[in-house]
N, C-alpha and C positions, 0 to 999 in steps of 0.2 A: 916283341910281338905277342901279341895272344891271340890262344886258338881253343875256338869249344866245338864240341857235335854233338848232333841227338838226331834221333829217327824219330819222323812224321810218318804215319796212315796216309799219307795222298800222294796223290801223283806229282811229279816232277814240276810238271804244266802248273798245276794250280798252287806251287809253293812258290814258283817265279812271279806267277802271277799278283798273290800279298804284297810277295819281298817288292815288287814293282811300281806296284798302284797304290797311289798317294790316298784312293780311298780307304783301304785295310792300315794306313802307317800306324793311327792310334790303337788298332786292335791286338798287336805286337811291338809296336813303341808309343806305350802313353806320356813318355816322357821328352820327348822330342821336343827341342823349345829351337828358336829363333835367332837366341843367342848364344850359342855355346863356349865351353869352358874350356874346351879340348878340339884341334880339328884333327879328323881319321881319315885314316885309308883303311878301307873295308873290304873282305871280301867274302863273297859267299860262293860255294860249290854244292849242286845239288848233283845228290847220286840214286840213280836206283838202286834199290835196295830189298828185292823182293815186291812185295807191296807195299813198301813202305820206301822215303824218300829222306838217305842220308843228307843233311844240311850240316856241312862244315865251315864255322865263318873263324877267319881271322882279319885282328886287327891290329892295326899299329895307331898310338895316340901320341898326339903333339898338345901336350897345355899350352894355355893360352893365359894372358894377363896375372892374374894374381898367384894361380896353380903354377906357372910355368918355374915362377922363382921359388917355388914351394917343392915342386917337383923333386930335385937331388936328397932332399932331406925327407919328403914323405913318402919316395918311390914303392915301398912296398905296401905301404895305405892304397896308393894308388892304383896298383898292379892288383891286388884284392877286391877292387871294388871293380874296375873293369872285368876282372874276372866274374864275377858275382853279377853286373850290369849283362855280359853277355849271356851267361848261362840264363839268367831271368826270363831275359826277349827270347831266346829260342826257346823258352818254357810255352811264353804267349805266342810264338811263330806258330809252336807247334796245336796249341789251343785251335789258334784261327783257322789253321790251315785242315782240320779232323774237322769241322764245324761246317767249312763252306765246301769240304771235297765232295 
């Protein structure tokens, strides 16, 4: 499993709100495609935090097709970049979510 967190300027409301609405997905996940490589279980906890709004997301990844058999033998390639992937998006969560609060 992996787990990352970072504090947002906005309120609680309006970081569910992003995380929620399929209209903000590209402004926090540009990369989001249709066909994935990987399917997850996600999850996010948003906290108060002063004025500010702890967002701690873990996830757990399953490869899929080509990855999956790749998987035992690249697991720490893998585990790196999902780390690096999540910290990324909650860079841009936090972008979107300071922009539209």
């Amino acid at each position: 499993m992996y787990k990352a967190t970072i504090e947002i300027e906005a309120p609680p409301s309006k970081i569910f709100e992003i995380v929620t609405n399929p209209n903000y997905v590209k402004s926090w996940q540009p990369d989001v495609v249709e066909a994935p490589t990987a399917s997850a279980y996600v999850e996010y906890r948003l906290v108060q935090w002063g004025r500010y709004t702890r967002v701690v997301i873990s996830a757990e990844m399953r490869p899929r097709g080509f990855l999956r058999s790749l998987s035992p033998i690249m697991k720490g390639v893998i585990n790196r970049l999902a780390k690096w992937k999540m910290e990324s998006r909650l860079r841009l969560l936090r972008t979107a979510g300071e922009i539209h609060a």
